[in-house]
C-alpha positions as CSV (number, residue, x, y, z in Angstrom):
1,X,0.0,0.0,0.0
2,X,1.4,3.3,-1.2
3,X,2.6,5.7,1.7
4,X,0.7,9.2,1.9
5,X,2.3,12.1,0.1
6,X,4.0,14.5,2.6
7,X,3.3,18.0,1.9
8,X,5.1,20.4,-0.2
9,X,7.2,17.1,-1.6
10,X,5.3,16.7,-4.6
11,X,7.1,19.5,-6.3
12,X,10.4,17.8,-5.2
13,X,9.5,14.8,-6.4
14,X,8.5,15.7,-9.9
15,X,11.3,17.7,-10.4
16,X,13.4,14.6,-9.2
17,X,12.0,12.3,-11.7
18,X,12.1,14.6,-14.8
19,X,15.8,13.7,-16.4
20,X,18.5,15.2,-18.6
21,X,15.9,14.0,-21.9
22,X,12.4,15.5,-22.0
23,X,9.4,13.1,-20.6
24,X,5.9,12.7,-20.5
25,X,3.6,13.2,-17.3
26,X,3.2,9.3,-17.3
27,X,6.8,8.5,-17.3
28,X,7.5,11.0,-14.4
29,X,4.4,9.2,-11.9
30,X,6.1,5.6,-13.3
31,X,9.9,6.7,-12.1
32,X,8.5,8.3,-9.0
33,X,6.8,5.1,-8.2
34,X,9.6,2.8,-9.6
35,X,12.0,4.7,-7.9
36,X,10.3,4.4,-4.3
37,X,10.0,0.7,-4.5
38,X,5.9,1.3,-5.1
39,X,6.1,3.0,-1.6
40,X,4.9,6.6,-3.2
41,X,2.5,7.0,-5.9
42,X,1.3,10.5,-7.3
43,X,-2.7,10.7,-8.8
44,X,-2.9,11.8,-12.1
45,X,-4.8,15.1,-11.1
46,X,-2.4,15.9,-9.2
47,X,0.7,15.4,-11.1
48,X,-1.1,17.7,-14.0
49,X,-1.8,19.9,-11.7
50,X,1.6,20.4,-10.4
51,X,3.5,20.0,-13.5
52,X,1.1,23.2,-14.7
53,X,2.1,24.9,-11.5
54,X,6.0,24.5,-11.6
55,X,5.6,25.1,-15.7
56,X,4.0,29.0,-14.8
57,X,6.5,29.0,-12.0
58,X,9.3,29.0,-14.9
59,X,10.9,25.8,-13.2
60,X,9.9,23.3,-16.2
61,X,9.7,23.7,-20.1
62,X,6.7,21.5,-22.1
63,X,6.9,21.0,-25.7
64,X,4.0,18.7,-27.2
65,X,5.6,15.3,-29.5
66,X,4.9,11.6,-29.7
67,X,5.1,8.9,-26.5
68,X,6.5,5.7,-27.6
69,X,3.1,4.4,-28.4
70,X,2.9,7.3,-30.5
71,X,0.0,9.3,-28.9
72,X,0.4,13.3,-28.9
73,X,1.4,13.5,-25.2
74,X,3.5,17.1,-23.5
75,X,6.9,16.2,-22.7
76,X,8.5,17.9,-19.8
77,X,12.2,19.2,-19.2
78,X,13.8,21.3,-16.4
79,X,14.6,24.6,-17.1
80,X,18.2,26.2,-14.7
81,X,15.9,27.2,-12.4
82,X,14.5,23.8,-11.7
83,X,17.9,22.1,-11.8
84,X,18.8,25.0,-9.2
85,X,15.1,24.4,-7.0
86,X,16.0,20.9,-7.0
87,X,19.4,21.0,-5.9
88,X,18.0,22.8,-3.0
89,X,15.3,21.2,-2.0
90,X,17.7,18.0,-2.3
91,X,20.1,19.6,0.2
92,X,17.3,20.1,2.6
93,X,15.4,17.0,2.5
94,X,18.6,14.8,2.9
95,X,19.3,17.3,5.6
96,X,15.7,16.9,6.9
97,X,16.0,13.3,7.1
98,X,19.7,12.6,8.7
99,X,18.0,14.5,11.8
100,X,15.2,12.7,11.6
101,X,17.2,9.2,11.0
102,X,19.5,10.5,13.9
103,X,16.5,10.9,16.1
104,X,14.7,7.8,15.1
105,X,18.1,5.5,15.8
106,X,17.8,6.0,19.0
107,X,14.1,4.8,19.8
């Protein structure tokens, strides 16, 4: 059973699964769910939702072309300033959990 989305990591996690190659919103909920053993899994609605969010914020680029299935499907890159958002939100999270790992070892 998946885990519950924190908030204010769903940003972090898109931007995390978007490579160096552009990629559709389908790919990016398949890596983040690959990628966390099945642990975390982002709805549709939202993902949209957030990849229009971070796309007005000027953090990702979208360019419409063909999926592999060929379907017309919007295709997603970071732009510097998400390479630079991720990089810190990266920092802090890792941060964020060594402290909480530290606190946990413990118990």
């Amino acid at each position: 059973m998946p885990l519950p989305l924190l908030q204010g990591t769903l940003d972090l996690l898109i931007l995390g699964a978007i490579g160096p190659r552009p990629v559709h919103g389908y790919a990016i909920a398949s890596a983040i769910e690959e990628r966390s053993g099945g642990d975390l899994r982002v709805e549709d609605a939202a993902l949209y939702q957030a990849l229009h969010r971070l796309e007005r914020q000027g953090l990702v680029e979208a360019e419409w072309g063909a999926s592999e299935n060929n379907r017309r499907a919007r295709f997603y890159t970071l732009t510097s300033e998400g390479r630079r958002r991720l990089a810190e939100q990266k920092s802090y999270w890792r941060r964020y959990a060594r402290a909480l790992e530290g606190i946990l070892r413990g118990v």
